[in-house]
N, C-alpha and C positions, 0 to 999 in steps of 0.2 A: 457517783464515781467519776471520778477525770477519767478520759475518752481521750486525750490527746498534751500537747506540749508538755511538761514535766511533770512528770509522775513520781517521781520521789517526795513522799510527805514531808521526811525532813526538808528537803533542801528548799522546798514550798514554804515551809516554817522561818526557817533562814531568811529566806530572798521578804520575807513578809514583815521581815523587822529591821530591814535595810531602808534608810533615810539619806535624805539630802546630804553627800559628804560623804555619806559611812564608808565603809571599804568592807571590801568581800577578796581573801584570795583563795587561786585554786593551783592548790600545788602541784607535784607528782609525787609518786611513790617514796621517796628515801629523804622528805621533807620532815625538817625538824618537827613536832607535836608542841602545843603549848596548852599546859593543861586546863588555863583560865578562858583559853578561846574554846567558845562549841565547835566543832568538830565532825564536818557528815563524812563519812568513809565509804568511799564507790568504786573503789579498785577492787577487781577481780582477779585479771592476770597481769604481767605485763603488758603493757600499753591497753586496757582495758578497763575502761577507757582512758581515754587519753585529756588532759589539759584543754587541745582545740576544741575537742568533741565537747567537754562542758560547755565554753565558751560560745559555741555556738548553740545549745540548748538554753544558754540564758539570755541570750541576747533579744529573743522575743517580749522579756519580764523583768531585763533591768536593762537601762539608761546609763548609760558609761558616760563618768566628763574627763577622766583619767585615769592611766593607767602604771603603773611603775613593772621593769623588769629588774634583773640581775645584768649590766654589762657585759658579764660573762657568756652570755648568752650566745652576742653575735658572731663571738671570736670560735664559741664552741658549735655552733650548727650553722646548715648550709644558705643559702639564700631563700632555696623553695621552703625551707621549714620557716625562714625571717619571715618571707612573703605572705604564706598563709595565717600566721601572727596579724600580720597585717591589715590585710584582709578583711579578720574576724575582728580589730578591731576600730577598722576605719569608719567615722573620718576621725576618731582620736588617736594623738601620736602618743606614741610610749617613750616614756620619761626613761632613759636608762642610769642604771647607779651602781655602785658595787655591790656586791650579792652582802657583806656585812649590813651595809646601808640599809639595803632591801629587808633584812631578816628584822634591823631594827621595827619597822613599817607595820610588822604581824601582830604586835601587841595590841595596837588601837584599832583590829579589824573587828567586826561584829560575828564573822565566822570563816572557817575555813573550810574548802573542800577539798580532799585528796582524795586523788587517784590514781589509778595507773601506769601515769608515762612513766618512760624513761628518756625523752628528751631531758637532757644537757642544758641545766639552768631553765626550764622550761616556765617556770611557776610564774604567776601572774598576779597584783597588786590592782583588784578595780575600784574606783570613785564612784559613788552615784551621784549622777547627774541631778 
């Protein structure tokens, strides 16, 4: 039995079939579905959990080389919310592009995970390293 870092079998299963390149994103709540991408669903309530709080549970188990947001992003939330963005995912800079652009990007991920948030463009495009 896992005793500790990520205890979700799916997302275990996921991050297990993530290679050199691949992409992982993690959405929020009202994020479009694509039914040919697998799919873990971990939203509870609102903001429960949230996009960083993923982010920061995978960051122990996956290798970021880059990362892509929605533009929309910066215009729509504050600095402390950019900041923490940051943060979690320094030292890689995040690419920003229009959120069409961005949505294009979801077809060739390997999986998605949505959750919770309800930040404003919140959703996230990761590279493995």
């Amino acid at each position: 039995m896992i005793r500790q870092g990520i205890l979700n079998p799916h997302i275990l299963s996921l991050l297990a079939r993530v290679r050199h390149t691949n992409t992982l994103v993690i959405a929020d709540r009202g994020f479009p579905s694509w039914p040919l991408i697998e799919t873990v669903d971990v939203s509870l309530v609102d903001d429960v959990p949230t996009v960083r709080q993923v982010l920061a549970a995978l960051r122990e188990n996956f290798v970021i080389g880059a990362a892509w947001m929605a533009e929309e992003f910066t215009g729509e939330n504050g600095q402390p919310v950019q900041d923490e963005y940051a943060a979690l995912l320094s030292p890689v800079q995040v690419e920003f592009e229009p959120h069409d652009q961005f949505k294009r990007r979801v077809p060739q991920a390997i999986g998605l995970i949505r959750t919770g948030d309800t930040t404003q463009y919140g959703n996230i495009i990761l590279e493995s390293a």
